[in-house]
Steps between C-alpha positions, in 0.01 A plus 500: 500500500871433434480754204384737762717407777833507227365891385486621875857337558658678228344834585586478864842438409540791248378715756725415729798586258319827477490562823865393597630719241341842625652701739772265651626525779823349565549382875880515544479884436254576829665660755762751583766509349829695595794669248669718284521668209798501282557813224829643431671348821295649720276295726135605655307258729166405347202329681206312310212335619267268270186394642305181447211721331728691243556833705835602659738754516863628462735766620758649375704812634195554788253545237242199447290385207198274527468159294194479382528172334781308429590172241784291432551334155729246548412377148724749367889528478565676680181513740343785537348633803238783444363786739205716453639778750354839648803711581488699812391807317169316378616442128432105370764326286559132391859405591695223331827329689647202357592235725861323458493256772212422755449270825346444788748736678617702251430740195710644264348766222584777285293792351475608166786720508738174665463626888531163685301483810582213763234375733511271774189358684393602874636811681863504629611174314735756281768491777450115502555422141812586310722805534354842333616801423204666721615231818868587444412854556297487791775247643754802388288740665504318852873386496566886445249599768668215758863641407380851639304363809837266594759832420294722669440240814905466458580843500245554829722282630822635392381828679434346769832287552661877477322659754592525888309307744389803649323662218337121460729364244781151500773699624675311168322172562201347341359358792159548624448670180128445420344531133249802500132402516379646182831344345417135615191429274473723210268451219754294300635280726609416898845569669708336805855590584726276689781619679825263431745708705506844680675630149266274244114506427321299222220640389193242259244597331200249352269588266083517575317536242669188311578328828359146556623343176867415528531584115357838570765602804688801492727540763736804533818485777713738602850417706609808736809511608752728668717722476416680158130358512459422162340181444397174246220533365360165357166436310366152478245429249408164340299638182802756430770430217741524791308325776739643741666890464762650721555845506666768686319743764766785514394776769647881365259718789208382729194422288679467189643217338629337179489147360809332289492159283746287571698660256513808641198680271246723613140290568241762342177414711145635391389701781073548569435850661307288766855410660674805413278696694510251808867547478446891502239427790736258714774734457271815654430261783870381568580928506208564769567187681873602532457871580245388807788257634727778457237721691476275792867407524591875527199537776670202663832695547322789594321293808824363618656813502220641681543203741870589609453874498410628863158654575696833583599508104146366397565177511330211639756392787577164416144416444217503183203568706441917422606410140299697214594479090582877454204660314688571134613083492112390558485498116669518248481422123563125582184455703383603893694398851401451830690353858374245751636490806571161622704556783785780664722211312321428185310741245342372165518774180194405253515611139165479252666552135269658236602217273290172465686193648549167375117410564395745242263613765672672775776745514847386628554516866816488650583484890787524666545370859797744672698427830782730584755350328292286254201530191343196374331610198215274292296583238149397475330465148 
């Protein structure tokens, strides 16, 4: 009985060897991991996934292969980890990569021709974990997209400081100047302005898409300030060599500006076509938002001079009530007009632009309320 019992012992336990040595599968691997690729200084974002059963997946340049089965031999120096792989045009391969360092967190391999490929676990930690290459870049990308948002918001405000009160400017004073809806919260970040004197504006930016960590902030200022209107611009971010960067906003024409180091060098900024063409497209709407205001001022005149004219001559005999927009200024190439008669003392002019306002939505309206000897002009949208 104990010869028997001592027989099935020893075969249950070589057995289990057997069975712990096939197919292993390695639990600090499962899950999703998150990277890069590293060949000849240039970086690619990689994503793996290793199931519990041996499957998976990776992708590389937005093409995808399928893990079949995958092993880890950790008895080797260095370990090993080995994918049987279909490759997205159907083809089967077995794939070597030769692991340097490995944790619960963190993988680091290379290839068989010395690629290194750096993984870390769970979706999104890369911008958690140390600085990259591929997260200095995107942080790059951003700072340069938050630069243009703040100039252009600064030189929207520049143009308006400039402009009369009449045509719906500061009359050379920031205040009441407003930040333009679709300027306030862009895809890369949210704006404020704060108005320090009638001749100074500040002008922040903060980052979204790496706000809520205090690590992650990048915030992007701009100082306005009278009379040539250049400003400071300063950049504050904590994971930068320089956590804090002050450079020059100089102003040469509306809509176009330069940046200077401290040292008086050009600042080259990488520019996406996404914001040079909403520069192209705010400037268009600036030009047709203008030329209606310009419309209505003229229309304006035109009233009060009807106004004081007598009837004898045409004119309305000190009142607005018979008033009609001649038939050639209904509309123009700046949009459509139209008069509303408030009073014999009071007469509003009503311009639709063809442009779309700051709501994306609408086109630009503008109004201007006229009195004999005054025009109180506001834009809406």
């Amino acid at each position: 009985m104990i010869k028997k019992l001592t027989i099935s012992l020893i075969s249950f336990t070589i057995i289990s060897i057997f069975l712990s040595c096939e197919s292993p599968k390695p639990q600090k691997l499962i899950g999703e991991w998150e990277g890069y690729s590293d060949q000849l200084e240039a970086r690619e974002p990689v994503f793996y996934t290793f199931n519990s059963d041996g499957s998976g997946e990776f992708t590389i340049r937005n093409m995808t292969w399928v893990i079949k089965n995958y092993s880890l031999n950790e008895e080797r120096s260095p370990a090993v980890l080995t994918l049987e792989l279909d490759d997205p045009f159907g083809d089967s391969k077995t794939q070597n990569l030769f692991v340097e360092f490995i944790s619960s967190k963190e993988i680091i391999i290379k290839d068989n021709k010395g690629k290194k490929i750096i993984l870390y676990l769970g979706k999104g930690r890369l911008a958690s974990l140390e600085e990259t290459a591929l997260r200095k870049a995107k942080r790059k990308a951003q700072k340069n997209a938050m630069i243009f948002d703040c100039a252009i918001i600064a030189s929207d405000s520049r143009i308006y400081f400039k402009k009369p009160i009449a045509l719906g400017g500061g009359g050379s004073s920031f205040k009441d100047y407003k930040i333009p809806t679709y300027l306030q919260n862009t895809s890369e970040g949210k704006y404020s302005s704060t108005l320090n004197s009638d001749n100074s504006l500040s002008i922040v930016g903060i980052s979204k898409s790496l706000a809520g960590d205090s690590l992650n902030l990048i915030k992007v200022s701009v100082n306005m300030f009278s009379p040539s209107l250049d400003g400071d611009l300063i950049i504050e971010d904590p994971m930068a060599d320089k956590s804090s960067e002050k450079l020059q906003l100089n102003f040469y024409s509306d809509q176009k500006f330069i940046l200077k180091d401290q040292n008086g060098q050009d600042v080259q900024l990488e520019v996406s076509e996404e914001i040079l063409a909403r520069m192209e497209k705010e400037k268009i709407k600036n030009v047709g938002r203008d030329g209606l205001l310009s419309d209505c001022m003229n229309l304006a005149s035109r009233c009060q001079q009807y106004y004081n004219k007598p009837k004898t001559l045409g004119g309305g005999g000190h009142s607005f009530i018979e008033y009609k927009i001649p038939a050639n200024l209904q509309k123009t190439h700046n949009g459509t007009y139209s008069a509303s008669v408030m009073n014999d003392k009071n007469l509003q002019i009503i311009g639709i632009g063809k442009v779309v306002g700051n709501d994306n939505i609408n086109p630009v309206k503008v109004i201007v309320t006229i009195s004999p000897n005054k025009a109180i002009t506001k834009v809406v949208n």
